[in-house]
MARVEX-896430 format. One record per residue (C-alpha): chain; x, y, z; residue in three letters. Coordinates in Angstrom, 2 decimals, decimal comma. Layout:
residues N
   unit        px        py        pz   code
      A         X         Y         Z    ALA
...
***
This chain:
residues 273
   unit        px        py        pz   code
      A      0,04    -30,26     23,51    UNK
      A      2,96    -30,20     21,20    UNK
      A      3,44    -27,24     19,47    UNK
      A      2,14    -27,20     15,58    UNK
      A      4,51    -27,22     13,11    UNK
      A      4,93    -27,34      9,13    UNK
      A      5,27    -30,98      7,82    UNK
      A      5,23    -30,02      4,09    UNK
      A      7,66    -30,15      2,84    UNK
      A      8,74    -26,98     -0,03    UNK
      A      8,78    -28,65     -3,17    UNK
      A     10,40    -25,99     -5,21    UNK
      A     12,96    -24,86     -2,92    UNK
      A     15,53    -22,89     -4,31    UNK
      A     17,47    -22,75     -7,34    UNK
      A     18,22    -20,32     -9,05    UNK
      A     15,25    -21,25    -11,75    UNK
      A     12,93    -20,56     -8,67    UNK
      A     14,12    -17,12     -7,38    UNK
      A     13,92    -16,35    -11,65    UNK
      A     10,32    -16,42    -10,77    UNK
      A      9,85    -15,31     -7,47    UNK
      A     11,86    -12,00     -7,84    UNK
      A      9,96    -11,32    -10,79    UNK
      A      6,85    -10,96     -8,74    UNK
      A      5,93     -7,34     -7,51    UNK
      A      2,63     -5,78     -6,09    UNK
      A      1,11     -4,77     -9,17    UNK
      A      1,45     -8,31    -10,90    UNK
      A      0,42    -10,64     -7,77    UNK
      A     -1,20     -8,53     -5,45    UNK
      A     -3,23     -5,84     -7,27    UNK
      A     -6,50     -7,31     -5,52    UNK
      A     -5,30     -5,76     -2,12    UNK
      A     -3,79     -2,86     -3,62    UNK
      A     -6,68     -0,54     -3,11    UNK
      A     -7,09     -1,84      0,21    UNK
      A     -3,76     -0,14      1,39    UNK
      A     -3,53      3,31      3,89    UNK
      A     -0,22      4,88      4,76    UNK
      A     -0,28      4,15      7,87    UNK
      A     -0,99      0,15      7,99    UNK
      A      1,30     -2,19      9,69    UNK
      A      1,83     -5,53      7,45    UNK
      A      2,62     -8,74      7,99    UNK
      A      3,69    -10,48      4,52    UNK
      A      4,04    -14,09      5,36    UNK
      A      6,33    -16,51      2,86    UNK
      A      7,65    -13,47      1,32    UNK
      A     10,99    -15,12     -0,25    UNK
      A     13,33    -12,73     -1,68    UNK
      A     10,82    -10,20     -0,82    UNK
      A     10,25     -7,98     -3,75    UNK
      A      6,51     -8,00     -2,88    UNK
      A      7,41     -7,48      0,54    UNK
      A      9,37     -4,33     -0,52    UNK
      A      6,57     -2,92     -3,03    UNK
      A      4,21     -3,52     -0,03    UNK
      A      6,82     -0,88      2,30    UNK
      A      6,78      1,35     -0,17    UNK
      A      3,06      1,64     -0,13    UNK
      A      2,56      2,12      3,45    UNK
      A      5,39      4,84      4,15    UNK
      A      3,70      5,79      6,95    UNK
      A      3,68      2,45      9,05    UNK
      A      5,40     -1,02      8,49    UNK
      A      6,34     -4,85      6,98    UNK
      A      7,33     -7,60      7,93    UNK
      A      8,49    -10,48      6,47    UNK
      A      8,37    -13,64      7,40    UNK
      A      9,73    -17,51      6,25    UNK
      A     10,68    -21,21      7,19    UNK
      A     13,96    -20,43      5,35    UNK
      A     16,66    -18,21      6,53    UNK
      A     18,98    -18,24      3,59    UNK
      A     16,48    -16,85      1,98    UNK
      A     15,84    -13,64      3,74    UNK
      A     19,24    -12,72      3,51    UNK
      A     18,23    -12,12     -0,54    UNK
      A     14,90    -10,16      0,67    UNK
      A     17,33     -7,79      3,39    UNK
      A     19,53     -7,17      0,52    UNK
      A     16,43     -6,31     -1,66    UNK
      A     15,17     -3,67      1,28    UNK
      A     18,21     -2,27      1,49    UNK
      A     18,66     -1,90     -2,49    UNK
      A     15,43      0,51     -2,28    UNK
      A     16,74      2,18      0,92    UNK
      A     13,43      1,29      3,14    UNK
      A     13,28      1,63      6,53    UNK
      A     10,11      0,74      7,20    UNK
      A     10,49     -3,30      6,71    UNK
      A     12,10     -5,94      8,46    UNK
      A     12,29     -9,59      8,43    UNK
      A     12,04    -12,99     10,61    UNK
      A     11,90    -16,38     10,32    UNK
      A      8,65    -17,85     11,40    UNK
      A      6,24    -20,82     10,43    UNK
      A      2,77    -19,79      9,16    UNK
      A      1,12    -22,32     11,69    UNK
      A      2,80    -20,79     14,84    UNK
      A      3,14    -17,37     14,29    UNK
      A      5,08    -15,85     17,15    UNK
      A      3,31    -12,39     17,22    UNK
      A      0,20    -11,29     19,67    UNK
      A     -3,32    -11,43     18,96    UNK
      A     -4,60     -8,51     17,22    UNK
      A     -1,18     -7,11     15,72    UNK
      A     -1,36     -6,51     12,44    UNK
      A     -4,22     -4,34      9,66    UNK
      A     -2,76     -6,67      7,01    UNK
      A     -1,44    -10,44      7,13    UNK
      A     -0,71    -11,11      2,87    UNK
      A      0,32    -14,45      1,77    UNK
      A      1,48    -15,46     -1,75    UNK
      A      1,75    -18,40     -3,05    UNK
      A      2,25    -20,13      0,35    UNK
      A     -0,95    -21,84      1,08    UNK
      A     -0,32    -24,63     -1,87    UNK
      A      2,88    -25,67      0,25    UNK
      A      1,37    -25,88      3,91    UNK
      A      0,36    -29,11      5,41    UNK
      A     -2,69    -27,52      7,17    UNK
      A     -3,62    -24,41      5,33    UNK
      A     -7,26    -23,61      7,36    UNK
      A     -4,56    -24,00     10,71    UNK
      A     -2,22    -21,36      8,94    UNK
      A     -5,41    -19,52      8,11    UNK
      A     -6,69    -19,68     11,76    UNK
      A     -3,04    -18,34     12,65    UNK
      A     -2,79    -15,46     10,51    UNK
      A     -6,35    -14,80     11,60    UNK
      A     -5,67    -14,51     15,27    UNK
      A     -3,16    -12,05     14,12    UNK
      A     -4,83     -9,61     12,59    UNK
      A     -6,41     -7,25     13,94    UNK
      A    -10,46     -6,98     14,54    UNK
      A    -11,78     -5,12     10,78    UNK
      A     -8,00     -5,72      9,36    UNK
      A     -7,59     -7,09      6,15    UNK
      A     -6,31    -10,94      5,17    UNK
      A     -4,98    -11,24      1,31    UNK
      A     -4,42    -14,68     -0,05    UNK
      A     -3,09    -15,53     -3,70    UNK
      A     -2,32    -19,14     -4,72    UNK
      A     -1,82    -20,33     -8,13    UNK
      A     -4,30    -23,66     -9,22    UNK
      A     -2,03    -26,47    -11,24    UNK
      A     -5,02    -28,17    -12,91    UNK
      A     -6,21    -24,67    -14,04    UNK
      A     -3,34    -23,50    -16,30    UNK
      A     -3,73    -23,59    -19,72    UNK
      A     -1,65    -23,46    -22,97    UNK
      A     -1,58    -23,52    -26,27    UNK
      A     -0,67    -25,40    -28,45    UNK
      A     -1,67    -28,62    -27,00    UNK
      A      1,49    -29,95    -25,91    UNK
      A      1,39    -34,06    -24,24    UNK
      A      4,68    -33,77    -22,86    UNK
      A      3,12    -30,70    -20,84    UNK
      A      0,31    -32,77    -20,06    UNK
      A      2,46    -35,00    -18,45    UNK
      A      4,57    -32,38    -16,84    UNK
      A      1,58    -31,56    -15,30    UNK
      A      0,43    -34,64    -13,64    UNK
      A      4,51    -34,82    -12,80    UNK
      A      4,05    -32,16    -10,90    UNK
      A      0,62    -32,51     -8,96    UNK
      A      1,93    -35,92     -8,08    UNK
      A      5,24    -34,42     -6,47    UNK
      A      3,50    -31,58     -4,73    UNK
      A      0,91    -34,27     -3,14    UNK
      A      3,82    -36,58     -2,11    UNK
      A      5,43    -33,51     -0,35    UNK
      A      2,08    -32,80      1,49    UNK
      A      1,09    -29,81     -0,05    UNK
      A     -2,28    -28,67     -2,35    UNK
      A     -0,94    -27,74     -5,80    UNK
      A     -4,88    -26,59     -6,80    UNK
      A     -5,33    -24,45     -3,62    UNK
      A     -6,23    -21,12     -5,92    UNK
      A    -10,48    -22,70     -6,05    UNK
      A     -9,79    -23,70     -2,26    UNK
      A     -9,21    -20,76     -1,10    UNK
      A    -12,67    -19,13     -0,17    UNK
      A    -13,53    -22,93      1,49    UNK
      A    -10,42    -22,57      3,68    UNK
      A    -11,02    -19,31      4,42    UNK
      A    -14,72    -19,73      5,63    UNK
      A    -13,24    -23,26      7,83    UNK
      A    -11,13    -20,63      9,60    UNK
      A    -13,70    -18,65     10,90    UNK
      A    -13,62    -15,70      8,71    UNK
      A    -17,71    -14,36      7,17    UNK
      A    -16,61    -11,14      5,07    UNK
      A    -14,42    -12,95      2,53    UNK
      A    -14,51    -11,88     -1,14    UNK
      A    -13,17    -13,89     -3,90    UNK
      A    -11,75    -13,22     -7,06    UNK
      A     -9,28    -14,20     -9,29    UNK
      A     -5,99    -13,20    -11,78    UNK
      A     -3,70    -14,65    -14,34    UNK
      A     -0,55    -14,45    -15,25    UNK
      A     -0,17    -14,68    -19,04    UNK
      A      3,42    -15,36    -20,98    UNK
      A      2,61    -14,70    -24,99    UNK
      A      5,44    -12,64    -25,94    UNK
      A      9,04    -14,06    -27,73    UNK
      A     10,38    -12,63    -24,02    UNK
      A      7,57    -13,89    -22,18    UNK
      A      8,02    -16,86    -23,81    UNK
      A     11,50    -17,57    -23,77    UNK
      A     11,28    -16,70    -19,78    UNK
      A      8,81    -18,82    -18,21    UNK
      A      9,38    -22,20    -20,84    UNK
      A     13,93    -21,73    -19,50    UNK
      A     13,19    -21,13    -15,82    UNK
      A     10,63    -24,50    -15,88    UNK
      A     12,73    -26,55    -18,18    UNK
      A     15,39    -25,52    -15,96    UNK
      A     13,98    -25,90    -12,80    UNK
      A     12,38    -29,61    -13,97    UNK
      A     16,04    -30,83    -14,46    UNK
      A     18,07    -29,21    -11,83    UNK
      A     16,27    -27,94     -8,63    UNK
      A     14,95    -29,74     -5,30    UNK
      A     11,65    -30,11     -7,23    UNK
      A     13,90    -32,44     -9,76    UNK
      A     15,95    -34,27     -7,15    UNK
      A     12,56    -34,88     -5,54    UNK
      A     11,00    -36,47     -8,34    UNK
      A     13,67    -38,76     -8,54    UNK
      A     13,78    -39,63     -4,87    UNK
      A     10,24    -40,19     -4,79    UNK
      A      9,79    -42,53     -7,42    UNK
      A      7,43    -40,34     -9,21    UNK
      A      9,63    -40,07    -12,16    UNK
      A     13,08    -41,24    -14,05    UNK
      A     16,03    -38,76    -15,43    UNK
      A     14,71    -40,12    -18,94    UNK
      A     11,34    -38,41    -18,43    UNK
      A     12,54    -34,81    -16,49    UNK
      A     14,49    -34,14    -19,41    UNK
      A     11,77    -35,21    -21,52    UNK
      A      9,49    -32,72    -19,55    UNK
      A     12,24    -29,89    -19,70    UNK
      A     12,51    -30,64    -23,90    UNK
      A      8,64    -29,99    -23,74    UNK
      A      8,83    -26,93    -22,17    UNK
      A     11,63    -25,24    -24,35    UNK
      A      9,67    -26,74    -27,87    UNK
      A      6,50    -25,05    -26,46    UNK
      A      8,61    -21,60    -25,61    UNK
      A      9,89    -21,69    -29,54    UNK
      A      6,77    -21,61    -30,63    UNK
      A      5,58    -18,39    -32,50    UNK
      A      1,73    -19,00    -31,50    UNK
      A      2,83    -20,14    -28,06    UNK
      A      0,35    -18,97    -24,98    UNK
      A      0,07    -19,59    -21,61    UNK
      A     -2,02    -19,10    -18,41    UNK
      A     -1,46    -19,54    -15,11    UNK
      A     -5,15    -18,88    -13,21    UNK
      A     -4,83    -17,59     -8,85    UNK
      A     -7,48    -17,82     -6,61    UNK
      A     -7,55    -14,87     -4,73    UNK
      A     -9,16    -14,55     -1,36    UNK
      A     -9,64    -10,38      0,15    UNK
      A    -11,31    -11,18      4,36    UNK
      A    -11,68     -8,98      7,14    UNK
      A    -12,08    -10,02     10,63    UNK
      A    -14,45     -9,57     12,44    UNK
      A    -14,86     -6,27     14,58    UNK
***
């Protein structure tokens, strides 16, 4: 039997508009449901960690035992090295590994976290199954994925609307689930775990700073990263309508009573004993 693979493909890869986002993220803003979970001692497996700030907040709360960090791209764990070494950790390394065919033993870890990462898998209750096997018997599995169709803004905004279905659309066509957040507890049950508990979070951008942050890195990122060129490969839409997409964005960031939500399904199993 061949050996299973990814066959999504990443739709946001990444430009510099993505690792805006992606460094931004810490422990405390997308993983505060496993947060209380956490002993000194645990060993951690944080799987899709990117440029691995989360990876490194996650180190520093287990000083006692260890991470690692593992993704499909190498490049980018150069970027999450240089951000372990920033913070002088010792207790963290990294690999590149794909979620479905995890090369670790059964039983390894007291923590497998995953963030944002089931939304771009081609078989997420496979990569479930894997991080399952894993972890070891009572240990902890921490999932966080954002849901597309879920976010909400204000004002109403048509040209968002329509970057919206622009992106779903993409995200499908790449093979991936861009409204895994209310999957998550379904998956998670398919995969053989019983103690799951799930909750959820937001991330909410209201401020001038907020504001001015999270409308440039998406009106940036909708005209120049692989998400863009992949768009316009695919068919799904023309130059005309990215930029008109981006303009959306940046009029909805200049706007004084501007809000927005992003809503993540978050999923907190242990295996069985």
């Amino acid at each position: 039997m061949p050996e299973p693979r990814e066959t999504a493909v990443y739709t946001h890869g990444h430009h510099e508009s993505v690792l805006r986002s992606h460094t931004w993220r810490t422990a405390a803003n997308s993983a505060a449901y496993l947060v209380p979970s956490l002993r000194p001692h645990m060993k951690i497996l944080d799987v899709g960690c990117g440029p691995g700030t989360i990876t490194a907040d996650l180190a520093g709360l287990v000083p006692d035992g260890h991470v690692t960090g593992v993704d499909r791209e190498p490049g980018i764990l150069e970027r999450a090295r240089a951000t372990a070494a920033e913070r002088g950790l010792a207790n963290v390394d990294f690999a590149v590994a794909d979620v479905h065919a995890l090369d670790y033993p059964d039983d390894t870890f007291c923590v497998v976290h995953a963030h944002q990462v089931l939304q771009h898998v081609g078989d997420p209750v496979r990569a479930l199954r894997e991080m399952r096997r894993v972890l070891k018997p009572r240990g902890f599995l921490a999932v966080r994925d954002a849901d597309y169709e879920a976010m909400t803004w204000f004002p109403a905004s048509e040209g968002l609307d329509r970057w919206l279905d622009l992106y779903r659309r993409v995200a499908r066509a790449n093979g991936g689930e861009p409204d895994a957040g209310r999957r998550l507890k379904a998956w998670a049950l398919r995969a053989g775990f019983t103690d799951v508990t799930a909750t959820s979070g937001t991330w909410t951008f209201a401020t001038p700073e907020e504001r001015a942050w999270w409308s440039g890195l998406w009106a940036d990122r909708t005209l120049a990263s692989e998400y863009a060129d992949r768009a316009l490969r695919g068919g799904h839409a023309s130059e005309a309508e990215l930029r008109a997409a981006a303009e959306a964005w940046r009029e909805w960031g200049e706007r004084e009573d501007g809000w927005f939500s992003v809503l993540h399904g978050e999923i907190l199993c242990r295996k069985d004993a």
